[in-house]
PAPAKOL-486820 format. One record per residue (C-alpha): residue number from 1; y, x, z. Coordinates in steps of 0.25 Angstrom, whole numbers. Layout:
BEGIN
nr NUM&yy Y&xx X&zz Z;
...
***
This chain:
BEGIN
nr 1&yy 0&xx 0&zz 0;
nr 2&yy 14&xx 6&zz -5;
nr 3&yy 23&xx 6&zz 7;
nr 4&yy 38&xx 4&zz 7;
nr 5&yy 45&xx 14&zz 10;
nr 6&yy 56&xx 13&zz 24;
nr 7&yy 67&xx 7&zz 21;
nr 8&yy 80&xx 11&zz 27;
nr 9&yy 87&xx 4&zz 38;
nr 10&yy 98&xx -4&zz 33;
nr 11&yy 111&xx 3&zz 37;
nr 12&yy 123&xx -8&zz 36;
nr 13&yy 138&xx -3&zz 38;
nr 14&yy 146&xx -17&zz 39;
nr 15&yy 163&xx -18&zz 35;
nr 16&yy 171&xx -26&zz 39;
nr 17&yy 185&xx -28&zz 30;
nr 18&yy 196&xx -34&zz 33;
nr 19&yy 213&xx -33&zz 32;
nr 20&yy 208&xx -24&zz 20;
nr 21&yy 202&xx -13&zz 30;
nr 22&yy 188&xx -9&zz 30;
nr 23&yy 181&xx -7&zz 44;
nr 24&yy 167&xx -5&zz 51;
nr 25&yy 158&xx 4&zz 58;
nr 26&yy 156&xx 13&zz 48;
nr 27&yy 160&xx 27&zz 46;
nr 28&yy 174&xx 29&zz 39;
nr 29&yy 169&xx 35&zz 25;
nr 30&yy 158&xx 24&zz 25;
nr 31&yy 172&xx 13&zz 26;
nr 32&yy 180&xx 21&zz 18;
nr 33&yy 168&xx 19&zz 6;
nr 34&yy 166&xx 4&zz 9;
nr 35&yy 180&xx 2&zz 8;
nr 36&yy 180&xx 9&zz -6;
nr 37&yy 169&xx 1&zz -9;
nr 38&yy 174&xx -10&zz -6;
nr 39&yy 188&xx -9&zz -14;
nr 40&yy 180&xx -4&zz -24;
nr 41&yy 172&xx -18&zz -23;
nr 42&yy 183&xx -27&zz -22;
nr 43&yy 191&xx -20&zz -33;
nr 44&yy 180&xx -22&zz -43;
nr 45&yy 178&xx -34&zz -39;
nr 46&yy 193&xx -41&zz -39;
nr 47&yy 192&xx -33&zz -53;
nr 48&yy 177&xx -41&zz -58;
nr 49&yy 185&xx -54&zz -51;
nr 50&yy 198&xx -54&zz -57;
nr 51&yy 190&xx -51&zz -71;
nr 52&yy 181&xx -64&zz -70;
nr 53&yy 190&xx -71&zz -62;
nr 54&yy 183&xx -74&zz -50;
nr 55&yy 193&xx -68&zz -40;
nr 56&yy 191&xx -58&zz -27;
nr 57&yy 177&xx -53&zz -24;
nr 58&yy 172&xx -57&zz -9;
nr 59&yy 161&xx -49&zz -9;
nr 60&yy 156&xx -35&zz -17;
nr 61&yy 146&xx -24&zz -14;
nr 62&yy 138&xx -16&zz -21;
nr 63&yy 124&xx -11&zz -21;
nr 64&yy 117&xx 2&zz -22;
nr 65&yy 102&xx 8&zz -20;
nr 66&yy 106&xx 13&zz -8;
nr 67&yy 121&xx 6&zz -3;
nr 68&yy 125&xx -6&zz -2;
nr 69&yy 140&xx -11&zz 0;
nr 70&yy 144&xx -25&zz 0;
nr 71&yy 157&xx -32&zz 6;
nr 72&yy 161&xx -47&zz 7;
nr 73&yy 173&xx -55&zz 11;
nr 74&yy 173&xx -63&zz 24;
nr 75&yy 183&xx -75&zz 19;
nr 76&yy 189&xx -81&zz 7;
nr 77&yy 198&xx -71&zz 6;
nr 78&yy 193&xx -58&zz -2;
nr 79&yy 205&xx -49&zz 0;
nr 80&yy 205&xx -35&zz 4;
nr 81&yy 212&xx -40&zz 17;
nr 82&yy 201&xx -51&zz 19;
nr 83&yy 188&xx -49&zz 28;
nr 84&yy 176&xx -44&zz 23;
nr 85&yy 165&xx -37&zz 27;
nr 86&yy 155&xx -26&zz 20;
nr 87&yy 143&xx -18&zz 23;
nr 88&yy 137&xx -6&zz 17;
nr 89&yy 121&xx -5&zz 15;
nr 90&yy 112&xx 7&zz 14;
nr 91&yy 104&xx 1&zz 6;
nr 92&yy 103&xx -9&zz -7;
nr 93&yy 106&xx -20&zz 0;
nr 94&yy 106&xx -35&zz -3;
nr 95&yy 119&xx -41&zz -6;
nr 96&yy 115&xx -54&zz -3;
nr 97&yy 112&xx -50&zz 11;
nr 98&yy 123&xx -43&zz 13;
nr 99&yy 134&xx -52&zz 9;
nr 100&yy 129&xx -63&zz 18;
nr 101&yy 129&xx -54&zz 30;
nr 102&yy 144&xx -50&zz 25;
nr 103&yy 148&xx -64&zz 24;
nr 104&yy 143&xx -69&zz 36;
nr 105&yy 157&xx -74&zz 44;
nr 106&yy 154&xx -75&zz 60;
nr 107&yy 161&xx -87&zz 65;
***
């Protein structure tokens, strides 16, 4: 019987965004490249919305072998100035998954 080999723990490093500042528990070079990321997102995707039509993005990421990154707005509002919150995976991870859990608003 072939045997899978161990997978590796899920390491999860959670933004929060809001008043157009990026901050967590991360270390400063790994905010500094989320925050890249994620103008480099929403300006790609202001760009693909302005050319189609459909307005501001709420949510972006992108996936990688090994990385993934994915943000999302907490409100209506899609602003830079708007909450948001974003994670950054160590691994393909499941976008589905992760846009619910950065959806989630506690009330």
């Amino acid at each position: 019987m072939d045997e899978q080999p161990p997978t590796l723990p899920q390491e999860r490093i959670p933004f929060e965004i809001a008043n157009g500042a990026v901050v967590g528990e991360a270390t400063q070079e790994e905010t500094e490249a989320f925050a890249a990321d994620l103008q480099g997102l929403r300006h790609f995707g202001r760009r693909m919305g302005a050319a189609l039509d459909l307005g501001e993005p709420w949510h972006g990421g992108f996936r990688e072998s090994d990385y993934t990154l994915l943000w999302a707005c907490l409100t209506e509002g899609t602003g830079d100035k708007d909450p948001a919150r974003g994670v950054v995976v160590n691994q393909k991870a499941s976008y589905f998954d992760l846009i619910n859990e950065l959806s989630e608003v506690e009330e």
